[in-house]
N, C-alpha and C positions, 0 to 999 in steps of 0.2 A: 261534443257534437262531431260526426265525420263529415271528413270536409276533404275536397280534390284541389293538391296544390299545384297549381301548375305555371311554369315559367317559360318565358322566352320563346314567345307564339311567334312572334314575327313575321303576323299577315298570311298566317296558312290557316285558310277557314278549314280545309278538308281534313287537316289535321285535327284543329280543334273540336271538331262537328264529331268527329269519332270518336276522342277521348271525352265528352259530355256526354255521350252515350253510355261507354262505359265503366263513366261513375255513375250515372245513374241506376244503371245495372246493379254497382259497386254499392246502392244506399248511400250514398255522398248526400249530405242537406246543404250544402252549402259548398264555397268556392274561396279559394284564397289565391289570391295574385299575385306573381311576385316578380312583373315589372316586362319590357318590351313585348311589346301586343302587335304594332303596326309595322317597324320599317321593316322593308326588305322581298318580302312577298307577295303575290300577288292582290292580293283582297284588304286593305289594312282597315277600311271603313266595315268590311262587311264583321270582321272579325269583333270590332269594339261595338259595334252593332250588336250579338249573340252576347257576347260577356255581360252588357250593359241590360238584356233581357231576358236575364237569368232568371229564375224563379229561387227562393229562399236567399242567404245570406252570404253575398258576395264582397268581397274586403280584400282592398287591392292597394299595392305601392308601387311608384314609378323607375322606371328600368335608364340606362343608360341611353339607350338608343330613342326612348319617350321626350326624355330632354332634349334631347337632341331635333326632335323634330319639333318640340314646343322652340327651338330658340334657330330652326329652319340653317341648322348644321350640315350644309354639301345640298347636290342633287338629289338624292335619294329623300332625304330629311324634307326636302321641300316638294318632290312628288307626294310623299306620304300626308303629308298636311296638306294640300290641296284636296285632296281626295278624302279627306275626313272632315273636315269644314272647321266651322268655330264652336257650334255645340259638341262636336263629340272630341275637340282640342280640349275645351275646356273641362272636359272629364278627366285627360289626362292632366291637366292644371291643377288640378285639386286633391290628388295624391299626394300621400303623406310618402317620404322616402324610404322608412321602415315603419314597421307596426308588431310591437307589442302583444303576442296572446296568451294569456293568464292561464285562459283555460287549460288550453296544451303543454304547459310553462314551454313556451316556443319562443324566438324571435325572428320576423320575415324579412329577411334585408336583399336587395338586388342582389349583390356581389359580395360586397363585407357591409361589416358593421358602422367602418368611417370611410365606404367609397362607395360609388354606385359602377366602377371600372377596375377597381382592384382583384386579381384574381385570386381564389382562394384555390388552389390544385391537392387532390387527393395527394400528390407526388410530395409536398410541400414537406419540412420535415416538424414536427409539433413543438419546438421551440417559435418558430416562425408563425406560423397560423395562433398560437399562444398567444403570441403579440397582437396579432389581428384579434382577439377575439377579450383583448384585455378589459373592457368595459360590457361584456354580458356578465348578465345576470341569471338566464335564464338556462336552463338544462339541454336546449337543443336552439343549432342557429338551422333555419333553412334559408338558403342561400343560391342562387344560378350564377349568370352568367357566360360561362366557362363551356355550356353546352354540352354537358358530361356527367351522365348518374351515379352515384358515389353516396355513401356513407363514409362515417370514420368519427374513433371518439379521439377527444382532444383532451386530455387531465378530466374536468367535470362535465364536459361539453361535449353534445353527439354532435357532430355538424352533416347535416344532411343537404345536398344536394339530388334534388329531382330530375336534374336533366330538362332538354329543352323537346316541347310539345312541337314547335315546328322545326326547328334545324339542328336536329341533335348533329355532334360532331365525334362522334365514339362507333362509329364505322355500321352503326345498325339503324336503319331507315324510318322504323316504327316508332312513333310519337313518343317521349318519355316524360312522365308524371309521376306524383304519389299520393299515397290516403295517409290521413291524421286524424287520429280519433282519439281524442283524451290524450295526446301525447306519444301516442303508440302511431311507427311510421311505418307503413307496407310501399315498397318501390314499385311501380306498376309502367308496363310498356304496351302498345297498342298500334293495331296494324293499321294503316288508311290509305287509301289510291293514290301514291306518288305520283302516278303517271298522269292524274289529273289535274294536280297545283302545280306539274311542268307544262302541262297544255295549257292552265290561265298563263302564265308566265311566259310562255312562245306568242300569248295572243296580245302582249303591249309590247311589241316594237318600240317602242318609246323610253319605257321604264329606263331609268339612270343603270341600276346595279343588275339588270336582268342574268345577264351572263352569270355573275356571281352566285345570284341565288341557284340560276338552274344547277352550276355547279355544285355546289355546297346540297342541293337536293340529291344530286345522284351520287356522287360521294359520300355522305354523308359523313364529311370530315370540313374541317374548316379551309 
């Protein structure tokens, strides 16, 4: 099956809303998730909103910053849960932390395999990431985090990193994703109206990390 995997939305609907357009474009039947959906951006309810009324087959694990708001970690963590409530909390409640897919012979982990914060870095040297990746089984890890699109094989292991859909940190503005179809990964990037999730974002005075995100939006470095 092709499928759009995508990570580390972090409350950018505008973001999101473009790159499901064009996987649909792309034949995508389905969606694989791979972890922070809400904190940090302006919209985190509207965003779990669209995921959650996806049409065809969506399959999703829980990210760092998810936990973090199920267990109301800082300001930010407890803006974000307010504004999602208890039904769309308990969606993230119900995620599994990694998942397993056959089909692809894939494995979708947050970050690594034994952390949902651990960074895996392209830079890492393959004795090191080895050790990370001591307990797969599987022929390709996809993994975020790190906010940074990257491939790279490890001894039997591709580990592929998609990059993040709303705060990429690799100095290029445009959404970053990928397609999986049988195993086989095409890297995919996608333009969306920045100038727009900075005017949600200028319009909560309020927000805990606002400053933060705007920056990290026009930067587009961490």
């Amino acid at each position: 099956m092709r499928e759009a995997v995508l990570f580390d939305i972090h409350g950018n609907i505008d973001a999101l809303e473009a790159v499901l357009v064009d996987a649909r474009a792309a034949g995508c039947e389905g969606l694989l998730l791979g972890g922070d959906y809400a904190l940090l951006g302006p919209a985190p309810d509207d965003v779990v909103d669209l995921l959650r009324e996806q049409p065809g087959s969506v399959r999703a694990i829980r990210g760092n910053t998810d936990r973090m708001i199920l267990w109301y970690e800082g300001d930010e963590a407890r803006w974000a849960a307010d504004r999602l409530g208890d039904e769309r909390m308990q969606w993230l409640r119900n995620m599994p932390q990694q998942l397993a897919l056959p089909e692809h012979d894939a494995l979708l982990v947050h970050a690594t395999p034994r952390s949902d914060e651990e960074r895996l870095k392209r830079t890492y040297s393959n004795a090191r990431v080895a050790s990370m990746l001591a307990d797969v089984t599987q022929s390709t890890l996809l993994c975020g985090h790190i906010h940074k699109q990257y491939r790279r094989q490890v001894d039997a292991i591709e580990v592929v990193n998609p990059g993040a859909v709303g705060f990429p940190y690799d100095g290029k503005k445009s959404a970053a994703w990928a397609i999986i179809d049988n195993g086989e990964i095409e890297l995919r990037r996608t333009k969306y109206n920045v100038k727009r999730t900075l005017a949600r974002l200028e319009a909560i005075p309020s927000k805990p990390e606002r400053s933060l995100a705007i920056r990290r939006l026009r930067t587009a470095h961490s």
